[in-house]
C-alpha positions as CSV (number, residue, x, y, z in Angstrom):
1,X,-178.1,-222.9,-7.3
2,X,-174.9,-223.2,-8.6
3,X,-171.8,-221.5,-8.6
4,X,-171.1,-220.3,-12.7
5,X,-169.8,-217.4,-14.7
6,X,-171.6,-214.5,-15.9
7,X,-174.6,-214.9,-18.2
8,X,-174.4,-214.8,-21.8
9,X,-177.7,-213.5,-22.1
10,X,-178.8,-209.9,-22.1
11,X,-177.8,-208.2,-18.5
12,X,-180.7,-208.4,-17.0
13,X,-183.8,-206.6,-18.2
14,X,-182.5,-203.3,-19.8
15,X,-186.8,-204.3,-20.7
16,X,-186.9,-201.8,-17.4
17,X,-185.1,-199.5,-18.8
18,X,-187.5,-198.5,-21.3
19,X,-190.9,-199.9,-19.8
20,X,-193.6,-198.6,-17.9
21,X,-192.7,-201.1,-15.2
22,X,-189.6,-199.1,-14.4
23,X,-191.6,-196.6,-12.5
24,X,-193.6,-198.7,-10.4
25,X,-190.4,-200.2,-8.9
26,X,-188.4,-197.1,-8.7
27,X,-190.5,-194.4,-7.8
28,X,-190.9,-193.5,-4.8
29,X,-192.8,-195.0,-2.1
30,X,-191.9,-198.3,-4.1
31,X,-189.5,-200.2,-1.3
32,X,-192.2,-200.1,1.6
33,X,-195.2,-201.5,-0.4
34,X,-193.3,-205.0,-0.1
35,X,-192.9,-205.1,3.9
36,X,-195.9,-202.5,4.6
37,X,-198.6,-204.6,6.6
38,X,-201.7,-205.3,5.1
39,X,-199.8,-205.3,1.6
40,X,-201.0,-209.2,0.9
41,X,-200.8,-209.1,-2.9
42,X,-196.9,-209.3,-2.6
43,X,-196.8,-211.1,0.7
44,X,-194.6,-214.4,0.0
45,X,-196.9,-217.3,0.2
46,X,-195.5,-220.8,2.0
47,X,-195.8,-223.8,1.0
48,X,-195.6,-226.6,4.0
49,X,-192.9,-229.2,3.5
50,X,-193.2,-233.3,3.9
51,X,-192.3,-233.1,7.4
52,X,-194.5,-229.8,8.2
53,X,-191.8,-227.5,8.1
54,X,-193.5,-224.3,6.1
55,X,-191.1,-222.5,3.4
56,X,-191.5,-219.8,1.5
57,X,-192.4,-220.3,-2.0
58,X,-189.4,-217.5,-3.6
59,X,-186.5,-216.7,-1.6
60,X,-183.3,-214.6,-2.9
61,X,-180.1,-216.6,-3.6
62,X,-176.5,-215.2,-2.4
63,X,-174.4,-217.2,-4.9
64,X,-172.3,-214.1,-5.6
65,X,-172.8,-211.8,-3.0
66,X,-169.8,-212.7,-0.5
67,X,-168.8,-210.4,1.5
68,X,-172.3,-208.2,1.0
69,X,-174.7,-208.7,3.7
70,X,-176.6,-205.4,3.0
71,X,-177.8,-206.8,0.3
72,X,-179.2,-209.5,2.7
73,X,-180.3,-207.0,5.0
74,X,-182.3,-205.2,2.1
75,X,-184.1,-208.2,0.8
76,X,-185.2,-208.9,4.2
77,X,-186.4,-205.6,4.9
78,X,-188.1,-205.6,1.2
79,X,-190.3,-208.8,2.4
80,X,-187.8,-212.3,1.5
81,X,-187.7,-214.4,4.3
82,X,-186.3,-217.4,2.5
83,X,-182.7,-216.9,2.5
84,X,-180.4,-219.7,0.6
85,X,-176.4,-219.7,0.3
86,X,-173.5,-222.4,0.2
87,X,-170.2,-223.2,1.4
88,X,-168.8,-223.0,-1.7
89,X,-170.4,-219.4,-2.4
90,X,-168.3,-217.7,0.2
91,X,-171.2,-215.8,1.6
92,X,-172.4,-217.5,4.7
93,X,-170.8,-214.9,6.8
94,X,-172.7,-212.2,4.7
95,X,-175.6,-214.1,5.4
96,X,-175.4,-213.9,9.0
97,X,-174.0,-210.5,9.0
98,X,-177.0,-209.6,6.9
99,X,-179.3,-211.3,8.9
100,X,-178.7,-209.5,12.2
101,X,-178.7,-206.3,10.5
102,X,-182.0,-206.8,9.2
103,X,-183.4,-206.5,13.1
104,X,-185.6,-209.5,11.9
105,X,-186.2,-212.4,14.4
106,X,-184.0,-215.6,13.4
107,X,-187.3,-217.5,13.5
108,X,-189.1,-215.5,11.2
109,X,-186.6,-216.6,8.4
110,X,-185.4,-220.0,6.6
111,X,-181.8,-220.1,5.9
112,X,-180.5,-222.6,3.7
113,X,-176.7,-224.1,3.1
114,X,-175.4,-226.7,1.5
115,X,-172.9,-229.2,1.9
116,X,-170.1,-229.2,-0.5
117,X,-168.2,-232.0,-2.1
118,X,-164.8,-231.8,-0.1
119,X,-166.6,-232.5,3.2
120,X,-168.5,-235.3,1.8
121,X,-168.6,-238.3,4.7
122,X,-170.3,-239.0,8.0
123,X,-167.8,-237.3,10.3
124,X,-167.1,-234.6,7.3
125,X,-170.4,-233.7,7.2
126,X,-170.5,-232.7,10.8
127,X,-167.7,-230.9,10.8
128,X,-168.8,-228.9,7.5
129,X,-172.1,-228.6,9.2
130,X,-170.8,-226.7,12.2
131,X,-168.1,-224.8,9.9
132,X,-171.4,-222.9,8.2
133,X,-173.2,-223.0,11.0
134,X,-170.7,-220.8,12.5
135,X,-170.2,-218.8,9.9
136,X,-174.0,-217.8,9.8
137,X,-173.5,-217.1,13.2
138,X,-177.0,-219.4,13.9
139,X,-178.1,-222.1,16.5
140,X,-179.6,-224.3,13.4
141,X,-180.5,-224.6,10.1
142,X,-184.5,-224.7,8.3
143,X,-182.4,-226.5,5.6
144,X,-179.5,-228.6,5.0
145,X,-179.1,-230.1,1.3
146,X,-175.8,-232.5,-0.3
147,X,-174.8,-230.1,-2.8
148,X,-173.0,-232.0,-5.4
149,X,-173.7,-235.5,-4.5
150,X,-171.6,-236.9,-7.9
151,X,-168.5,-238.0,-6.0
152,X,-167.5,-238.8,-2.2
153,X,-169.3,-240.9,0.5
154,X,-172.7,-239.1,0.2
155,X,-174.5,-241.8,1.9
156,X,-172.5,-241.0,5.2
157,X,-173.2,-237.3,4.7
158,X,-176.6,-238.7,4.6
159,X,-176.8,-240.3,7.5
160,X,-174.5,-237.3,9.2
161,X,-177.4,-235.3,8.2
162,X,-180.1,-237.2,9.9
163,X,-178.6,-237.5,13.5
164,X,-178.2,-233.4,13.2
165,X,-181.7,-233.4,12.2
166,X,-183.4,-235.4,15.1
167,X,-181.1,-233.4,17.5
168,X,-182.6,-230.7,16.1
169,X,-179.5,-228.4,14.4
170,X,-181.7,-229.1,11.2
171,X,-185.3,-228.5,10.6
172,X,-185.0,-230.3,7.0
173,X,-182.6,-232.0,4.7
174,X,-182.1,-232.8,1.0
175,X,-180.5,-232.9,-2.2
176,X,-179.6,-230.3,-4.6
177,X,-178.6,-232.0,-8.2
178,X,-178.5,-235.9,-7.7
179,X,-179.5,-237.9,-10.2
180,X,-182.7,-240.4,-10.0
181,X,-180.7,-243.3,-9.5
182,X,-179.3,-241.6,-6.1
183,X,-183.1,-240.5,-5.6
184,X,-184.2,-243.8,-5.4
185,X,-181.5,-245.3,-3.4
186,X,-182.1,-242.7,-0.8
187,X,-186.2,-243.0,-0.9
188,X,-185.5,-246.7,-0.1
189,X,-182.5,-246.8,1.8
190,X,-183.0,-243.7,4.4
191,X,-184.9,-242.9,7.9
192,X,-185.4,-239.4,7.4
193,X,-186.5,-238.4,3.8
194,X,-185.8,-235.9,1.6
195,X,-187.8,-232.6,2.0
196,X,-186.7,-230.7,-1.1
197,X,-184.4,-231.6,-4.1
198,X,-182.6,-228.2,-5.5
199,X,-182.2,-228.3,-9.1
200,X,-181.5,-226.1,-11.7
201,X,-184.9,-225.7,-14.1
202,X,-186.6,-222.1,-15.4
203,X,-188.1,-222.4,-18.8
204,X,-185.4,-223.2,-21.1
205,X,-185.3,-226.8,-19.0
206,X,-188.0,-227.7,-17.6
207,X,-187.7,-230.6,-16.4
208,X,-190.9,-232.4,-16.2
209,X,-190.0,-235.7,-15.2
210,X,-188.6,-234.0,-12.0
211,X,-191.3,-233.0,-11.6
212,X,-193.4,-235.5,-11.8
213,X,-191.4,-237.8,-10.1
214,X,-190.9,-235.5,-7.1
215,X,-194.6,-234.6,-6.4
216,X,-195.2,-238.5,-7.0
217,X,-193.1,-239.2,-3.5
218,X,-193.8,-235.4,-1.7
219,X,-190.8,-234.2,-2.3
220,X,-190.9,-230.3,-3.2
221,X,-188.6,-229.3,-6.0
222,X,-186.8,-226.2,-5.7
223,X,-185.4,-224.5,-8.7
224,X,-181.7,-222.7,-8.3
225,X,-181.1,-220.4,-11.5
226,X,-184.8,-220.1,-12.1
227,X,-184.2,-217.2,-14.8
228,X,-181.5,-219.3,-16.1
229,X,-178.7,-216.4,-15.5
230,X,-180.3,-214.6,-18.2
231,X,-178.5,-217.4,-20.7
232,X,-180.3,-217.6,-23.7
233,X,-181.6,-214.1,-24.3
234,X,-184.3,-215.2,-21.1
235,X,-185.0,-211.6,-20.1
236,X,-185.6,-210.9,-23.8
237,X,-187.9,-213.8,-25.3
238,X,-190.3,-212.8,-27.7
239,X,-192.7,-215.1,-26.0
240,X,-191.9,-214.4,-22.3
241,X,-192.4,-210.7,-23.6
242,X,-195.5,-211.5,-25.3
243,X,-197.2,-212.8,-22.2
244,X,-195.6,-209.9,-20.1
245,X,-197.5,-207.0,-22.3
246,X,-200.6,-208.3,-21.1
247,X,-199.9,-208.1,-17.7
248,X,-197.2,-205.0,-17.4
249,X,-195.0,-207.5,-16.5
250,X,-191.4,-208.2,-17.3
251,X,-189.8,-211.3,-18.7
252,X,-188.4,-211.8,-15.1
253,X,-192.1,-212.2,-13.4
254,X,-193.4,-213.9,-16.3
255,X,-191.3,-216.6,-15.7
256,X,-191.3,-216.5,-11.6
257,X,-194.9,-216.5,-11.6
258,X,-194.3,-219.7,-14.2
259,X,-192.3,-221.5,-11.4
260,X,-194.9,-220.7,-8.8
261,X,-197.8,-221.2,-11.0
262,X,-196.2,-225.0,-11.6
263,X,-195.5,-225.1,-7.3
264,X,-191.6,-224.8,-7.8
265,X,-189.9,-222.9,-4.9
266,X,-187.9,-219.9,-6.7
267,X,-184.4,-218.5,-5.6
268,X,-183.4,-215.3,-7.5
269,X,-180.6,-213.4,-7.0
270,X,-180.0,-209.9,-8.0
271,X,-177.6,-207.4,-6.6
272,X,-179.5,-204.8,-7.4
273,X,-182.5,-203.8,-5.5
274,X,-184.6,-202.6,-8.7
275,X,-184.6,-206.1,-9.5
276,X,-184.9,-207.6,-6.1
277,X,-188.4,-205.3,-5.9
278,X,-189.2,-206.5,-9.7
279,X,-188.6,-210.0,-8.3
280,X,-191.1,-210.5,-5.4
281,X,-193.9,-208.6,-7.6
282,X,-195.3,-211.9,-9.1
283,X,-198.3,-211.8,-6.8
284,X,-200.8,-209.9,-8.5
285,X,-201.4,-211.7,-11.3
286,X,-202.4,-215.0,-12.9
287,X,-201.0,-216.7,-16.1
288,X,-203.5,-218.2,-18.1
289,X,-203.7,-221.8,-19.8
290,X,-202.5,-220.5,-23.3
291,X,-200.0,-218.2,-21.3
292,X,-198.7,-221.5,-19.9
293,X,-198.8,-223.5,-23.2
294,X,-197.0,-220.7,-24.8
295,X,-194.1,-221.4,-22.0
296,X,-194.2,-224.9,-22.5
297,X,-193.1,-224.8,-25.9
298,X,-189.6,-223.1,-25.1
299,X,-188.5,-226.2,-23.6
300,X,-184.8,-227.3,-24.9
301,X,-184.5,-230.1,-22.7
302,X,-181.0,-229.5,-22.1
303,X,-179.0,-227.6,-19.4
304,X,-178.4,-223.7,-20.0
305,X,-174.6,-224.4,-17.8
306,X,-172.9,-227.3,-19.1
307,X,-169.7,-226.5,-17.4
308,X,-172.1,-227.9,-14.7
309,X,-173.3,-231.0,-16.1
C-alpha cells in the first residue's frame, strides 16, 4: 500500500448504515465469533510462499494509523495475524506497541515493512532495516519488500536484503510497485528471489498481466489498496452491490472475497472496528462464475491514485 490522501469515494459503506449486515457485525456477541475457537468459516486461510514461508491470505494495513496501536491490538484480538506497515507510514512503533498489547506470540504473526526510497543502497538498506526493526521492537521480519524501487541504488538494497535474509533477520523479501522491466532484471540477476510483489490492484485495476506474469514465475501478488480507498464510488457500485444482495454481503466483501477468489493476498485498513469485523467476514461464501464476469467488466485499466504513478 501506499501512502495517499483521503478517498474521493463514498466514506466507507454508509451501505451499513442502512443494511441488514449492520447487525451482524455490531450486535452483540459479534467481536468474539472472529478469534472464538472452532469458528473456521472466518478463520484466515494461508497461503505458503515460494520459499515455504506460510502467509496469511488478508491482513490489515496501518498506512494511517501512527501513533494507534490499539487498533493493532484489536485486529489481532479480532483474528488478523498478518500485519503490514512502512517506514514511511510512521506507524512501526504502533505496530510493535500494538503487537505486545495484543498478548499474542510474535511467532504466531507476519509483520511486514518496507524499505523506503531515502535509504535506498547496500549499506542504507541495513541501516533502514535495523531503524524499523527497532521501532517494531522485533528480533526479525516475515517480510521485507523495496518500497518504491523508481529511483536510488535498488539493486544494492537488493543484495542488502539477501545477506539479512540468509542470517535470518528476514523470513522473505520482495518488491512492492516495480515495474516488469525491474522484475525481470531481478528474476535473472538475484540469489534469493522474490516471494511477493505488493501492488496496488482491487477491481477498478485489475491488473491481469501481473498477474499472470507473477503466478507464471511463483511469485504471489499482494494487493495494497484492495478496495481502492473507496475512490470511485467502490463501496457503492451498482454491480459490486448487485452481487452483494445475494449473499448479505457488502460492497467491501464482494470485492475481498474477489481478491481471494483470484489468490491475491488482501491488506485492508480501517480505523474502525465495524469495518475491521466486516473485513475478515469473506469466508462464508463463494462468488460464482457470472458473479466473477460481472467484476471483470469494471476494469478501467488505469490507476485509481495517479499522484502515485
Amino acid at each position: 500500500m501506499n501512502k495517499e490522501p483521503n478517498s474521493n469515494g463514498m466514506n466507507r459503506r454508509q451501505f451499513l448504515q442502512t443494511s441488514a449486515a449492520s447487525a451482524m457485525f455490531l450486535g452483540l456477541g459479534g467481536v468474539r465469533s472472529f478469534a472464538a475457537p472452532g469458528a473456521e468459516k472466518n478463520s484466515i486461510p494461508w497461503v505458503t510462499l515460494n520459499n515455504g514461508l506460510r502467509m496469511p491470505r488478508l491482513g490489515f494495513g496501518t498506512m494511517t494509523l501512527k501513533g494507534d496501536p490499539g487498533s493493532v491490538a484489536d485486529a489481532i484480538s479480532l483474528g488478523y495475524r498478518l500485519i503490514d506497515t512502512a517506514m514511511i507510514y510512521n506507524s512501526e512503533e504502533a505496530v510493535g506497541e500494538g503487537v505486545k498489547q495484543s498478548g499474542i506470540k510474535r511467532e504466531e504473526l507476519f509483520i511486514t515493512s518496507k524499505l523506503w526510497k531515502d535509504d535506498m543502497g547496500y549499506e542504507q538498506a541495513k541501516k533502514g532495516f535495523q531503524t524499523s526493526l527497532d521501532k517494531l521492537q522485533m528480533d526479525y521480519m516475515d517480510l521485507y519488500l523495496i518500497h518504491r524501487p523508481s529511483g536510488g541504488d535498488w539493486k544494492g538494497s537488493w543484495k542488502a536484503m539477501e545477506e539479512l535474509y540468509h542470517a535470518g533477520k528476514i523470513k522473505a523479501i520482495g518488491m512492492s510497485n516495480a515495474d516488469f522491466d525491474q522484475m525481470d532484471e531481478l528474476m535473472a540477476t538475484s540469489e534469493v528471489k522474490p516471494a511477493i510483489h505488493q501492488i496496488e490492484t482491487h477491481a477498478f485495476f485489475q491488473e491481469g498481466k501481473w498477474r499472470d506474469y507473477l503466478k507464471q514465475h511463483g511469485i504471489q501478488m499482494e494487493a495494497w489498496a484492495p478496495l481502492a480507498e473507496g475512490r470511485h464510488g467502490l463501496f457503492t457500485n451498482d454491480t459490486l452491490a448487485a452481487i452483494g444482495r445475494k449473499y448479505n454481503k457488502s460492497n467491501a466483501q464482494v470485492s475481498l472475497r474477489w481478491h481471494f477468489q483470484r489468490g491475491i493476498v488482501a491488506i485492508p485498513r480501517s480505523k474502525q472496528r465495524a469495518h475491521r469485523m466486516e473485513n475478515l467476514n469473506i469466508f462464508d461464501f463463494k462468488l460464482d462464475k457470472s458473479d466473477m464476469a460481472s467484476i471483470s467488466t469494471l476494469d478501467l485499466n488505469t490507476t485509481q491514485f495517479p499522484e502515485w504513478s
